[in-house]
Backbone bond lengths (Angstrom), bond angles and torsions (degrees), N, CA, C in turn:
res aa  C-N    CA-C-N  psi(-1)  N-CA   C-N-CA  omega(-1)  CA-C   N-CA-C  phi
1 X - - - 1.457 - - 1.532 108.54 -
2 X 1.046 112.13 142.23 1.957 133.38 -177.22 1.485 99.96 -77.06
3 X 1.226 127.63 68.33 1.615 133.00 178.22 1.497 100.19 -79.49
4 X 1.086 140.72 161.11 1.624 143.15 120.49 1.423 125.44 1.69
5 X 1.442 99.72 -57.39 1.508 130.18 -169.97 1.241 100.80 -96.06
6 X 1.367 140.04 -20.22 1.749 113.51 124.57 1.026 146.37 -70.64
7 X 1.608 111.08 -28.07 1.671 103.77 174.60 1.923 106.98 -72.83
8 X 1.736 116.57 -19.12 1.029 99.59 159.20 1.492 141.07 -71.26
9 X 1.209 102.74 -33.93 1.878 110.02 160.20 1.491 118.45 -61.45
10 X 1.548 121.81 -27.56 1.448 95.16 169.75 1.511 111.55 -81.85
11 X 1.444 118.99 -16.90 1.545 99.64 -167.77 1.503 94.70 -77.52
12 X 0.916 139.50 -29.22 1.557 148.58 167.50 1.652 108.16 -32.81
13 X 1.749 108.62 -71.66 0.938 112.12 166.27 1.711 130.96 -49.25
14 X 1.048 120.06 -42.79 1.670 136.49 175.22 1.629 102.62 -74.34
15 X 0.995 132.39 -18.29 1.793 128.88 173.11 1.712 87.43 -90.57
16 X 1.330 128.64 -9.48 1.630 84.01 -159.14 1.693 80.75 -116.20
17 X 1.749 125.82 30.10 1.283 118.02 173.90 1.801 117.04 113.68
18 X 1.111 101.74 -29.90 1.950 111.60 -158.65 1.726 95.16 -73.60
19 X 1.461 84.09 155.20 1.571 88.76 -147.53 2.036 70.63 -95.40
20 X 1.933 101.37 177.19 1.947 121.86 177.86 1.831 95.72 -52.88
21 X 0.965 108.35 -40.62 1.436 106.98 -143.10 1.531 76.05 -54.69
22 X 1.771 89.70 -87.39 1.875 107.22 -164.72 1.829 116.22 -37.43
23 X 1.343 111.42 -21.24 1.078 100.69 171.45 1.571 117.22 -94.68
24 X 1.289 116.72 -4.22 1.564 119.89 173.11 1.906 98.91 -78.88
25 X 0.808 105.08 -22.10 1.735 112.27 -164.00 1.558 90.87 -81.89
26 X 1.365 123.97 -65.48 1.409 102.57 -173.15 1.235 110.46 -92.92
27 X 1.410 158.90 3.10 1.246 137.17 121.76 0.989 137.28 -37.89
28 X 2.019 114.63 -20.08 1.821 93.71 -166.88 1.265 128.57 80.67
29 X 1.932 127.86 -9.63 0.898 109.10 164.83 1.686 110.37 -119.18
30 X 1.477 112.83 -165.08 1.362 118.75 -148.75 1.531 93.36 -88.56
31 X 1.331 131.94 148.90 1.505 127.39 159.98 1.446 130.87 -40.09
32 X 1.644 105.87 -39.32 1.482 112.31 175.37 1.285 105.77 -57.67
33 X 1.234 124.25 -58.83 1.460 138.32 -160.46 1.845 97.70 -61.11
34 X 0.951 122.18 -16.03 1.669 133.98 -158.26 1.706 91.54 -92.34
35 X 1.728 98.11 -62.47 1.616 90.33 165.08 1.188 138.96 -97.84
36 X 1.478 121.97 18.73 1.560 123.93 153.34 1.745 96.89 -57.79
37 X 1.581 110.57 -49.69 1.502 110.70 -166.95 1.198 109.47 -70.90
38 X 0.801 137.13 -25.68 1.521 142.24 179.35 1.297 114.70 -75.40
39 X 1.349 123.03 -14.23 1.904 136.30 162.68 1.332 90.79 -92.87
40 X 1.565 122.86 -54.26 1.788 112.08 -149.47 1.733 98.34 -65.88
41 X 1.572 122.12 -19.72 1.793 116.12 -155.74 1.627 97.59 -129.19
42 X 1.260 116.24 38.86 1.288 126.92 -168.70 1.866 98.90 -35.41
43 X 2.036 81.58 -73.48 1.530 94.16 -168.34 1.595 113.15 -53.72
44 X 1.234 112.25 -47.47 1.557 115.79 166.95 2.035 104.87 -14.96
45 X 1.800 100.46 -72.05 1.298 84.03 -144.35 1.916 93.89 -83.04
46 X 1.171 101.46 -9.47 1.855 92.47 160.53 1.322 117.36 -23.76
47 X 1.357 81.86 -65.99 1.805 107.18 -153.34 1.808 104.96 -68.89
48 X 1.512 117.21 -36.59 1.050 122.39 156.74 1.658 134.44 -63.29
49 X 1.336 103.31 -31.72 1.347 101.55 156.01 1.736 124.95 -73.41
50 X 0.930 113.34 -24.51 1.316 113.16 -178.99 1.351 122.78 -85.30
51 X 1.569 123.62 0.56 1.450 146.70 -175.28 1.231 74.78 -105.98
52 X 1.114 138.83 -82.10 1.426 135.10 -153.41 1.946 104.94 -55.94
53 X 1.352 126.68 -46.02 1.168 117.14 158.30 1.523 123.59 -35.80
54 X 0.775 106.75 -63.15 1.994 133.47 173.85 1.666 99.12 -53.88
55 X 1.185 107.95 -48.97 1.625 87.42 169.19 1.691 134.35 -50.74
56 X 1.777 91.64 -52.25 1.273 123.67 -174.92 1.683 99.52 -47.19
57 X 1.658 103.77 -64.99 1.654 117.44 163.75 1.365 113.07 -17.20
58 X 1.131 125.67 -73.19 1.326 145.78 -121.55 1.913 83.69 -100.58
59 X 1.123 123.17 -39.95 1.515 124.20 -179.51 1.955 125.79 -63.30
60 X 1.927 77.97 -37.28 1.380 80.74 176.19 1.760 117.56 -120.61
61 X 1.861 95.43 35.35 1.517 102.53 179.14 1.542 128.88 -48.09
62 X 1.345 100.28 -44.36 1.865 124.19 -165.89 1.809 95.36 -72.47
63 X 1.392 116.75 -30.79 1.204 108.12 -173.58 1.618 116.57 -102.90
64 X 1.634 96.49 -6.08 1.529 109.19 174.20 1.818 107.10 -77.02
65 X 1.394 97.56 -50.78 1.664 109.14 -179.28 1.230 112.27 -52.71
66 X 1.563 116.60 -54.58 1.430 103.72 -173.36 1.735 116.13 -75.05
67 X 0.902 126.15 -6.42 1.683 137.22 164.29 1.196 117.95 -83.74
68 X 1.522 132.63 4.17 1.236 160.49 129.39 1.254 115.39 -52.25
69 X 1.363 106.85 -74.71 1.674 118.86 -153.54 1.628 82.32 -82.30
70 X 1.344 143.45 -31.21 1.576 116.87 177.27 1.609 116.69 -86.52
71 X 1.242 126.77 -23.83 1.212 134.96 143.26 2.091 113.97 -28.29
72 X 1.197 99.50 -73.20 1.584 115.73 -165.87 2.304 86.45 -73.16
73 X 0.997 114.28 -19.79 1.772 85.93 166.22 1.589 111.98 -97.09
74 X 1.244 123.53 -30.93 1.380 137.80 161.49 1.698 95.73 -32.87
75 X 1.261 116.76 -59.38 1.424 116.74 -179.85 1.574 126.69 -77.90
76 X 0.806 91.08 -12.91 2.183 108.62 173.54 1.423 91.56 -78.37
77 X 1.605 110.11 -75.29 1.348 112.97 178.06 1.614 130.11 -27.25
78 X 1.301 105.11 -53.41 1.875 120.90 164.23 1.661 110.17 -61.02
79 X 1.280 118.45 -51.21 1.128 120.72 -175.19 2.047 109.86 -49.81
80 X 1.419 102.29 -77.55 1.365 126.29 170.58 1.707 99.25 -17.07
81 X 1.390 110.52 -73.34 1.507 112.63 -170.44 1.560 118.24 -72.42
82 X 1.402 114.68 -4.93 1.196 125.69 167.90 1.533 115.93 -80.38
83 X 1.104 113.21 -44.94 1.670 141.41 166.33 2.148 79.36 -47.23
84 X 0.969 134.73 -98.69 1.068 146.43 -153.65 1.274 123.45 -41.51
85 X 1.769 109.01 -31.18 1.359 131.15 -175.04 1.682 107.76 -78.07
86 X 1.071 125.67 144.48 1.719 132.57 156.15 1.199 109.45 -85.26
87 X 1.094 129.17 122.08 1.888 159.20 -117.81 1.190 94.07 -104.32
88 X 1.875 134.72 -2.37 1.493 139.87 -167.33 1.356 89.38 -114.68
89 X 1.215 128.89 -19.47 1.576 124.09 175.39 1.675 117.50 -37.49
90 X 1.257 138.42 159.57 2.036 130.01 156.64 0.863 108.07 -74.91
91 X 1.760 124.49 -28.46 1.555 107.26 -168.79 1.284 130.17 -107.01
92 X 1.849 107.79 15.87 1.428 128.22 156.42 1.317 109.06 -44.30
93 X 1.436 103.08 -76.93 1.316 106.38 172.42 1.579 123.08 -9.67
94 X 1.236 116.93 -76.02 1.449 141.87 175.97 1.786 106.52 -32.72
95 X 1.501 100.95 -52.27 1.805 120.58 -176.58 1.152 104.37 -53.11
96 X 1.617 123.99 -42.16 1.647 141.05 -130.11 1.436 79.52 -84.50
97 X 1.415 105.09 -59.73 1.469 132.11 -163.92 1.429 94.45 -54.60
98 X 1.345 141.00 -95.75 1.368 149.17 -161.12 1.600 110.50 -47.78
99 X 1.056 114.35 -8.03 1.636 128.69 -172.80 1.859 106.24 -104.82
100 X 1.379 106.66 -53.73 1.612 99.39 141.82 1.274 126.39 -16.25
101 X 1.430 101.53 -88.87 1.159 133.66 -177.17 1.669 115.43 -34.89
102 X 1.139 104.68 -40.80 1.448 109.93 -157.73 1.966 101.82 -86.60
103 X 1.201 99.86 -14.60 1.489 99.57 -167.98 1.567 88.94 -107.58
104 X 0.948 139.13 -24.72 1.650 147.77 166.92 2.104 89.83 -60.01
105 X 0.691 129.35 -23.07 1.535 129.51 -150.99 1.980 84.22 -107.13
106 X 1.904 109.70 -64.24 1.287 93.65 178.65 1.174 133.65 -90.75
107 X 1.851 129.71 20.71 0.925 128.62 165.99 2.182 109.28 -91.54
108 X 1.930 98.17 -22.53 1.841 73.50 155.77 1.331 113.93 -74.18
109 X 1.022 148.13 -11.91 1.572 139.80 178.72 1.107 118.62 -55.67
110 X 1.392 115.10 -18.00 1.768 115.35 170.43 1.143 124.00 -128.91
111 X 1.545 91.99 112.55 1.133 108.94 -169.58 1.769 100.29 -110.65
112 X 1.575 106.16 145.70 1.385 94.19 -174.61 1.541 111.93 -142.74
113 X 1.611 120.02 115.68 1.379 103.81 -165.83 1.194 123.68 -62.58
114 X 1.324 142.71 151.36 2.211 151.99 -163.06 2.139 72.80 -123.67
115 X 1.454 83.16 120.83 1.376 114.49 173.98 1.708 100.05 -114.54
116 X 1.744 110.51 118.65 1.648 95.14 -153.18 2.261 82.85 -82.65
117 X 1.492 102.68 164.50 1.392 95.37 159.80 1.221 113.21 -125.64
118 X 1.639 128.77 128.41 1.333 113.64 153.92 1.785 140.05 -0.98
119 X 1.361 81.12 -64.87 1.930 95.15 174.25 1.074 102.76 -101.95
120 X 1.201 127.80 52.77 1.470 116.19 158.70 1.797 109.12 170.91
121 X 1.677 97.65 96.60 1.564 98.35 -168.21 1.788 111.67 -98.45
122 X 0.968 122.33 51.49 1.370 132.49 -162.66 1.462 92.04 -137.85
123 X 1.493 99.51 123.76 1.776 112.26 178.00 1.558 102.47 -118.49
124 X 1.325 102.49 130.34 1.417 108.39 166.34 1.204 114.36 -79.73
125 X 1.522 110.74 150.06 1.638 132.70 178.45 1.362 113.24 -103.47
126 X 0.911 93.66 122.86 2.044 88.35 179.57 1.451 110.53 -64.19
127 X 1.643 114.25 153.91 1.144 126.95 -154.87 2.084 106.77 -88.91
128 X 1.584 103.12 128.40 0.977 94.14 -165.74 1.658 119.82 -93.07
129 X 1.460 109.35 145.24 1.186 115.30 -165.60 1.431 109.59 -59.18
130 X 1.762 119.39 139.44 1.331 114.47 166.03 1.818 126.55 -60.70
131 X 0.819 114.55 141.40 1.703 122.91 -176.42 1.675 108.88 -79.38
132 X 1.073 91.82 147.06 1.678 96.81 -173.08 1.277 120.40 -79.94
């Protein structure tokens, strides 16, 4: 039966990844009906997926931060001796490169969930880093 308290368990289920099938199987209901709901509760499972992102976040914060903060001295470190180097050197090159790299490394680190709003359908983009 199409209760509340199923269409709330599948959006539950569908924010936390599970594909129509497996969730038609333990609900009991039909796939179509899975994706009529899945158009009719769009924002629903947005908003549920993105708690569930934020969970995920939030679990592996302590190990996200510190792979940050050694990343971002890895890059001080490059920077500093780059600052020091004359730019005709071979192994600038190499610096230029790993210094790239390193901010290519901490700009995936932020990741940030877009919570859609009713009154307000405009998503911000995070601001992009200047190029060297």
């Amino acid at each position: 039966m199409n209760t509340p308290a199923t269409v709330e368990r599948f959006i539950q289920l569908r924010a936390q990844g599970r594909t129509i099938l497996s969730i038609s199987e333990e609900l009991q209901v039909a796939p179509r009906t899975l994706n009529k709901w899945q158009k009719k509760y769009r924002q629903d499972l947005n908003y549920h997926r993105n708690v569930e992102l934020e969970k995920v976040q939030d679990k592996h914060l302590r190990s996200h931060e510190k792979e940050l903060e050694c990343l971002s001295n890895q890059l001080k470190r490059v920077e500093e001796v780059l600052h020091e180097r004359r730019l005709s050197a071979c192994s600038t090159e190499s610096l230029f490169a790993m210094s790239i790299a390193l901010r290519s490394q901490i700009r995936k680190q932020r990741i940030e969930p877009v919570f859609d709003d009713a009154d307000d359908s405009t998503t911000e983009t995070p601001d992009e880093t200047p190029s060297i």
